[in-house]
C-alpha positions as CSV (number, residue, x, y, z in Angstrom):
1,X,114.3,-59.7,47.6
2,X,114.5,-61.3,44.1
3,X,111.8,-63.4,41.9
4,X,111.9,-65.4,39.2
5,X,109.7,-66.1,36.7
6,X,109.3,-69.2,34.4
7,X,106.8,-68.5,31.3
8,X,106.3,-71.4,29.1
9,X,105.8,-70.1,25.0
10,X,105.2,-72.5,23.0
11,X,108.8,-74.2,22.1
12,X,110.4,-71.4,24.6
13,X,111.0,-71.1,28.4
14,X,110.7,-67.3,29.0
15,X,112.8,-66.8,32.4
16,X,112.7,-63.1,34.0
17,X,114.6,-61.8,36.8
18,X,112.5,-59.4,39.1
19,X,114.1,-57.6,42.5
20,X,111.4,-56.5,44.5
21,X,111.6,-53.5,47.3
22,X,109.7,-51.9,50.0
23,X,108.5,-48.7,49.0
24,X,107.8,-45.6,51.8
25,X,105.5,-43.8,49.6
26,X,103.5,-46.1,48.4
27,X,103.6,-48.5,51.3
28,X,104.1,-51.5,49.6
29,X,106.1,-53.0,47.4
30,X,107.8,-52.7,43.7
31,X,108.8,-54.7,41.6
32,X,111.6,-54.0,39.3
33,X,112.6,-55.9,35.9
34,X,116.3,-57.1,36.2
35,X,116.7,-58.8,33.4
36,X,114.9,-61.5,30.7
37,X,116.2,-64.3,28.8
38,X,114.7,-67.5,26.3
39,X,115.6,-70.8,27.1
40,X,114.6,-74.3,25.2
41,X,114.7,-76.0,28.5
42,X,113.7,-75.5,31.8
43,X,116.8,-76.8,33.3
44,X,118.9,-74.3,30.9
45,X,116.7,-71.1,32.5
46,X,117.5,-72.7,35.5
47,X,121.4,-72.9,35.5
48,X,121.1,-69.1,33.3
49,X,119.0,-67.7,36.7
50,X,121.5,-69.3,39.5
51,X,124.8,-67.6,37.3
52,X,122.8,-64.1,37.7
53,X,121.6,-64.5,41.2
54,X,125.5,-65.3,41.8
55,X,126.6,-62.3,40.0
56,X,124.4,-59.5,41.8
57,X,125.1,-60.8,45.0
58,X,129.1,-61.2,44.3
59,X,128.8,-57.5,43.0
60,X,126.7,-56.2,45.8
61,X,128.9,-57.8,48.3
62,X,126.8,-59.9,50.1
63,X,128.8,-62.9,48.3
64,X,132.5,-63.9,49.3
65,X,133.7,-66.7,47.4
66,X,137.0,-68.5,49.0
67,X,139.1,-71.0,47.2
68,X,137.5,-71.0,44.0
């Protein structure tokens, strides 16, 4: 499963891409840092998060796209 996060900084939206797994050992879960990125809009953070979330899916196969 994946999470965003939205951090507001002052002039900057702080976006941050988390996956988060089930962990056996621990029994419960982690959460792992993907990747981070500053925005000065919302929307922009927005558009950048849905391009990434395309991207790991498309390489982890669990995306097909067809005529595009």
């Amino acid at each position: 499963m994946y999470v965003a996060k939205f951090d507001k900084d002052k002039v900057l939206w702080k976006v941050t891409l988390f996956e988060k797994r089930w962990s056996e050992l621990m029994l419960s879960n982690e959460i792992y840092e993907i990747k981070s990125k500053s925005f000065f809009f919302h929307a922009s953070g927005y558009r950048w998060l849905n391009k990434e979330m395309a991207r790991i899916m498309f390489e982890q196969h669990k995306l097909e796209i067809i005529n595009g």
